[in-house]
C-alpha positions in Angstrom: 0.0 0.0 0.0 1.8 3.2 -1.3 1.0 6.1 1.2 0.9 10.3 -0.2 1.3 13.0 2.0 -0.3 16.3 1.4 1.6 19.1 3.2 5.0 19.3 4.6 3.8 21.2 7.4 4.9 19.8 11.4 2.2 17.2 12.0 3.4 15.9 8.3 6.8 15.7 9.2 5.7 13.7 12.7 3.2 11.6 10.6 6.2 10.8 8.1 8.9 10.3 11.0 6.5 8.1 12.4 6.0 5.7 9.3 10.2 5.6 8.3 10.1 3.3 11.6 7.1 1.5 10.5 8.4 -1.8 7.9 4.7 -1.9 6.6 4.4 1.6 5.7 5.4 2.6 2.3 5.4 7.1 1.7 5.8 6.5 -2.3 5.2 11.1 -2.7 4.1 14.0 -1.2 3.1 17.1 -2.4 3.0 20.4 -1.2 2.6 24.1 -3.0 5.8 24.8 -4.1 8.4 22.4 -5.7 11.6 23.5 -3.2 9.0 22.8 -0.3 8.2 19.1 -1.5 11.9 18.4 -2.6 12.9 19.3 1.0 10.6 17.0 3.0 10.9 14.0 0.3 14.9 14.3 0.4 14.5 14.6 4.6 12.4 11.1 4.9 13.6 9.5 1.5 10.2 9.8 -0.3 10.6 8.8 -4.2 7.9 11.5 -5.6 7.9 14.8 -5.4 4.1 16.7 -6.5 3.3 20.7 -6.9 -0.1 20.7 -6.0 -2.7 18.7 -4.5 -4.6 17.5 -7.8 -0.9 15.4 -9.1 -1.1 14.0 -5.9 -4.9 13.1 -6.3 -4.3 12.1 -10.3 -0.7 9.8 -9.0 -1.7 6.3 -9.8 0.8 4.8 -7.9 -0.5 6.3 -4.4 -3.6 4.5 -2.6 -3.7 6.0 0.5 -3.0 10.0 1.3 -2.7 11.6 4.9 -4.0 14.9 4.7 -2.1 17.4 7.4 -2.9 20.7 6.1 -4.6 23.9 7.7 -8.6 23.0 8.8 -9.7 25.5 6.2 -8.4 23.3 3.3 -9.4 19.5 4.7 -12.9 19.7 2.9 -11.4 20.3 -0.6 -8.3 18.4 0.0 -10.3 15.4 1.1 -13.0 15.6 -2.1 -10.5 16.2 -4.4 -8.4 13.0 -3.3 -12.0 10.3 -2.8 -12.7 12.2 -6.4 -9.9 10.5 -7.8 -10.2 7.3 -5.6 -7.6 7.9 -2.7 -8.3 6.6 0.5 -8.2 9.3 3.6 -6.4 9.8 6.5 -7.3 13.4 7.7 -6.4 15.2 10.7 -8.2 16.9 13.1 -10.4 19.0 13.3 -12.0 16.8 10.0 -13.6 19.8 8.5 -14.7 23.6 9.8 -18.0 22.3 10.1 -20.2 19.3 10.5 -22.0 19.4 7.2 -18.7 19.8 5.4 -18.1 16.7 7.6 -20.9 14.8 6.4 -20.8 15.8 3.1 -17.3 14.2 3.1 -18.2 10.5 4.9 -21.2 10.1 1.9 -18.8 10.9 -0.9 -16.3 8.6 0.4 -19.7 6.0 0.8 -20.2 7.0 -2.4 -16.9 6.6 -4.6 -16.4 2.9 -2.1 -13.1 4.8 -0.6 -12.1 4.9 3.2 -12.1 8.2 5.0 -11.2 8.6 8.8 -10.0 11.9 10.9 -6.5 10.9 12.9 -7.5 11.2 16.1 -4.9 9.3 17.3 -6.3 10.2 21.0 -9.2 7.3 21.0 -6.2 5.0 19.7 -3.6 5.3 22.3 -3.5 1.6 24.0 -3.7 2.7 27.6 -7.6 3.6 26.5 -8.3 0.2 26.2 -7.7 -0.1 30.0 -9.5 3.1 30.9 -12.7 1.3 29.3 -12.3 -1.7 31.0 -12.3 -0.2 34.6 -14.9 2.1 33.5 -17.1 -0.8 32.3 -16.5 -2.9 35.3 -17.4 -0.5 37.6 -14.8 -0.4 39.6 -15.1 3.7 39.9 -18.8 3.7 40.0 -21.1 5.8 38.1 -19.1 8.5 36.1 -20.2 12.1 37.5 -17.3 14.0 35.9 -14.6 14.7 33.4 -12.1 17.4 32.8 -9.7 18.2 30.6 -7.3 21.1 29.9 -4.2 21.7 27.6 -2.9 24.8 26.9 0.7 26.0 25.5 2.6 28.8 24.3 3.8 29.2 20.0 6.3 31.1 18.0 3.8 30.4 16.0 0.5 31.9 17.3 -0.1 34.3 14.0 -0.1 31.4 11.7 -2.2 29.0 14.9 -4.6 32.5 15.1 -5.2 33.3 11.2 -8.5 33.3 10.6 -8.5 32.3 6.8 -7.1 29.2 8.2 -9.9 28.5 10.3 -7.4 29.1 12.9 -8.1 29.6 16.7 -7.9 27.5 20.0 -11.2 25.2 19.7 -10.4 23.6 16.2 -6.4 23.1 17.3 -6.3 21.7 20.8 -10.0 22.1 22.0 -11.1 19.1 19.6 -8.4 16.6 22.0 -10.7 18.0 24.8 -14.1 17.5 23.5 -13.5 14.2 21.8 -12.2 13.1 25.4 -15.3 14.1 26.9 -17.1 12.3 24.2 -14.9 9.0 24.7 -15.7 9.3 28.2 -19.5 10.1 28.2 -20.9 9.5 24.8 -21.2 11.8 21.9 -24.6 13.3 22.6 -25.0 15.7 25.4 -28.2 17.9 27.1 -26.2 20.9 27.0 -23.2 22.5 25.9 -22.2 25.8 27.2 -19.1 27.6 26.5 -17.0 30.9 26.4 -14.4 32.1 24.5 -12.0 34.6 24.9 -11.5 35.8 22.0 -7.9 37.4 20.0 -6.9 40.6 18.1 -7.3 39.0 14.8 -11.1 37.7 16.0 -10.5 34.0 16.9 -10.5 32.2 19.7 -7.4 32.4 22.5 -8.5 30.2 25.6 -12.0 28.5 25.6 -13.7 27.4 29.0 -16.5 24.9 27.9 -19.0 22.8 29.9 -20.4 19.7 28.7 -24.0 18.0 30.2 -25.3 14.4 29.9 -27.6 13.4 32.7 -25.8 13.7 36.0 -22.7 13.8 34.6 -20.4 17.1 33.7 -17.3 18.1 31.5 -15.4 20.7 32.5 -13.1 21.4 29.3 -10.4 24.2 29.0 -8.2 24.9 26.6 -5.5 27.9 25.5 -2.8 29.1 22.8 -0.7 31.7 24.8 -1.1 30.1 28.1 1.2 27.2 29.2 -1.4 24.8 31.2 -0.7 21.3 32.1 -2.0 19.1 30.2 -3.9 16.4 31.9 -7.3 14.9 32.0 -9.3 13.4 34.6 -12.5 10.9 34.7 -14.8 11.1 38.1 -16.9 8.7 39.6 -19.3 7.6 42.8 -16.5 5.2 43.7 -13.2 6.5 42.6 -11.5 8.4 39.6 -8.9 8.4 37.1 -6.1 10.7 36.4 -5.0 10.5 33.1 -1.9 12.3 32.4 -1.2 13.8 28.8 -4.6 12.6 27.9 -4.4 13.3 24.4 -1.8 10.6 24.2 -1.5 8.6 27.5 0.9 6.1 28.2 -0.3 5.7 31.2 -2.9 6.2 33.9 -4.1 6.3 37.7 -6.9 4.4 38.6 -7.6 5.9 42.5 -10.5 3.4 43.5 -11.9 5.0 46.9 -10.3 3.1 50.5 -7.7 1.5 48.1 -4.1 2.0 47.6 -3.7 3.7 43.7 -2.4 1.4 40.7 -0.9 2.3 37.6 -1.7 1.0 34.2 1.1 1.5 31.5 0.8 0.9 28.1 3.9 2.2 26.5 3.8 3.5 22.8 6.0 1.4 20.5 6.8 4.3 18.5 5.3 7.9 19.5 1.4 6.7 19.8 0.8 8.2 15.4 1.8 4.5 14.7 -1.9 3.1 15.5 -4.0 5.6 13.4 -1.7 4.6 10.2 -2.3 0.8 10.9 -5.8 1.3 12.0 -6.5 2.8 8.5 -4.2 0.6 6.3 -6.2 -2.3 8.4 -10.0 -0.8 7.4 -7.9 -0.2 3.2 -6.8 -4.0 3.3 -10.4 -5.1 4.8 -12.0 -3.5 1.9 -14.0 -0.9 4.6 -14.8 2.9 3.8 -15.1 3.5 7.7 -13.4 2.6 10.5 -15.5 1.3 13.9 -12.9 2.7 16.3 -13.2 5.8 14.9 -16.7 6.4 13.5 -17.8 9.3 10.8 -20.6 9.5 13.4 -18.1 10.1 16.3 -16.3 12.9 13.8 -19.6 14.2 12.7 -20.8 14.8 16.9 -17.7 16.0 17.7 -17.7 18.6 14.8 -21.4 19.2 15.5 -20.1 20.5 19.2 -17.9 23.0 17.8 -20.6 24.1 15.5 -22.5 24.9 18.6 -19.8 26.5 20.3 -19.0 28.8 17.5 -22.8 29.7 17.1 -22.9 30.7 21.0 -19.6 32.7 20.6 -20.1 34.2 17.3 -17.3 32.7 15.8 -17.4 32.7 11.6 -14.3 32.6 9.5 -13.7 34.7 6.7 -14.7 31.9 4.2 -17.3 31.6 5.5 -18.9 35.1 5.6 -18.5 34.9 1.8 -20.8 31.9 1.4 
C-alpha cells in the first residue's frame, strides 16, 4: 500500500517520522505548494515522488492512501479532491470547519467505495483500552465527571490564530478535549455551554467549555498563549482516574476509593501516530470505507459541538462570511 502526504507542514513531518520506523508503511510522494517545499521534506524522509499541488497528488496512480495534514480550512477540498480521484483518507483533526462539510465528506467517500477517517490518534492510544475496561467494570462507580485542559505557548501563534485558516484554540487543541469528553460520556450531550476569549485577529485564545449528559459534567479548558498542564481526569461515585497527557497517554491512575492507587502503562511502541496509520491501512486492506474505532458519526458529533460553540460565541471565519 503506497501512502501520499499532502503538506510538509509539522504534523506531516511527525506523521512521516513516524512511518520511516514502521516496515509496513510505504510514503511513495508527497506534495506540497511549491516544488523547493516538496523536494525538501521528500529528500529529509527519503520519499521517491515529489508533486506541486494537491490535484498530481490526487491524479498519482501509484498512491492508494494519502494523509492529509494541512490547515482545517483546506481539509474539505483536500479530502474531495483526493475520494474524487479514488484515494483513501487519512485526515487530521479538526476533519472539516463544520459538521455538514463533515458529512458531506463521509457520503462521498460511501459513495466513490473509498475509506475516510479523521486521525484522532487520541481514541487509539493503548492505555484507553484499559481506561474502558475499569470504567465498564465498575470499579469507579457511576461516572459524575470529566475534565480536561491543555494549553501552550507558540512562535507560531499568528499562523495558529489566522483566521483564513480556520485558525483559533477550539479547532487546534480544544477538539483533543471535546473528543475526550465524548470517549468518556458518549457523543450526545443535554447541553453544551461555552465561552471564548477571543484574540486581536477575531478568533479564539482560551475557551472554557461545559459539557452535560444526565448527571454527569465536562469541565473542558483549553488555551494558545497560556502554558497549562496538560492532563485529563474521569470522576466517579466510587473512585477516579487521572489520566496524564490525555491526548496521548501512556499511562494512567486508577484511584478506586479506601484503596491504595495502581498504575496502568501501556507504552507507545513508537510515539502513539503508529496506531492511526495501521488502523486505517487495516480498514484499506479489509476493503472498509469506515473505521469502527473511529466512526464518521463520532467525527460528525464532535464537529457538531464545535458548530454549537462557534454559534454561542459568534465565531465565523472569513470563508465563511463569503458563502
Amino acid at each position: 500500500m503506497n501512502w501520499g502526504i499532502l503538506s510538509t507542514g509539522v504534523i506531516a513531518k511527525n506523521f512521516a517520522e513516524t512511518a520511516k520506523k514502521m516496515d509496513d508503511v510505504h510514503i511513495h510522494a508527497v506534495a506540497s505548494r511549491t516544488q523547493e517545499s516538496a523536494d525538501a521534506f521528500a529528500n529529509q524522509y527519503d520519499i521517491p515522488v515529489r508533486h506541486v499541488g494537491a490535484l498530481a497528488l490526487a491524479q498519482d496512480p501509484d498512491v492508494d492512501i494519502v494523509y492529509i495534514g494541512t490547515p482545517h480550512n483546506a481539509h474539505y477540498e483536500g479530502m474531495k479532491l483526493m475520494i474524487e480521484n479514488g484515494k483513501h483518507v487519512l485526515c487530521e483533526k479538526s476533519f472539516t470547519t463544520d459538521s455538514e462539510q463533515a458529512k458531506e465528506i463521509f457520503d462521498l467517500a460511501r459513495e466513490k467505495g473509498v475509506f475516510v477517517m479523521e486521525a484522532f490518534w487520541t481514541k487509539l492510544c493503548p492505555v484507553y483500552r484499559d481506561v474502558e475496561r475499569v470504567i465498564a467494570s465498575g470499579e469507579i462507580g457511576e461516572i459524575r465527571a470529566v475534565t480536561a485542559q491543555y494549553g501552550y505557548t507558540t512562535a507560531r501563534e499568528a499562523r495558529k490564530f489566522d483566521p483564513a485558516q480556520a485558525g483559533g484554540t477550539l479547532l487546534d487543541i480544544g477538539v483533543y478535549a471535546i473528543g475526550f469528553a465524548c470517549m468518556m460520556l458518549g457523543y450526545e450531550f443535554d447541553s453544551i455551554q461555552s465561552n471564548l476569549i477571543m484574540n486581536s485577529v477575531g478568533t479564539d485564545a482560551i475557551d472554557a467549555i461545559t459539557l452535560r449528559k444526565g448527571n454527569a459534567v465536562a469541565q473542558l479548558i483549553t488555551a494558545i498563549g497560556a502554558n497549562m498542564p496538560l492532563v485529563g481526569g474521569v470522576y466517579g461515585t466510587k473512585g477516579h482516574i487521572d489520566i496524564p497527557d490525555f491526548k496521548n497517554p501512556q499511562r494512567v491512575i486508577v484511584c478506586v476509593d479506601g484503596k491504595e492507587p495502581y498504575e496502568l502503562s501501556r507504552p507507545f511502541e513508537i510515539n502513539g501516530f503508529e496506531y492511526e496509520i495501521r488502523e486505517a491501512m487495516a480498514c484499506v486492506e479489509a476493503g472498509k470505507t469506515q473505521s469502527s474505532v473511529i466512526t464518521p458519526e463520532q467525527s460528525v458529533a464532535v464537529m457538531a459541538i464545535m458548530d454549537e460553540i462557534r454559534r454561542q460565541n459568534d465565531l465565523v471565519f472569513p470563508f465563511e462570511k463569503a458563502e
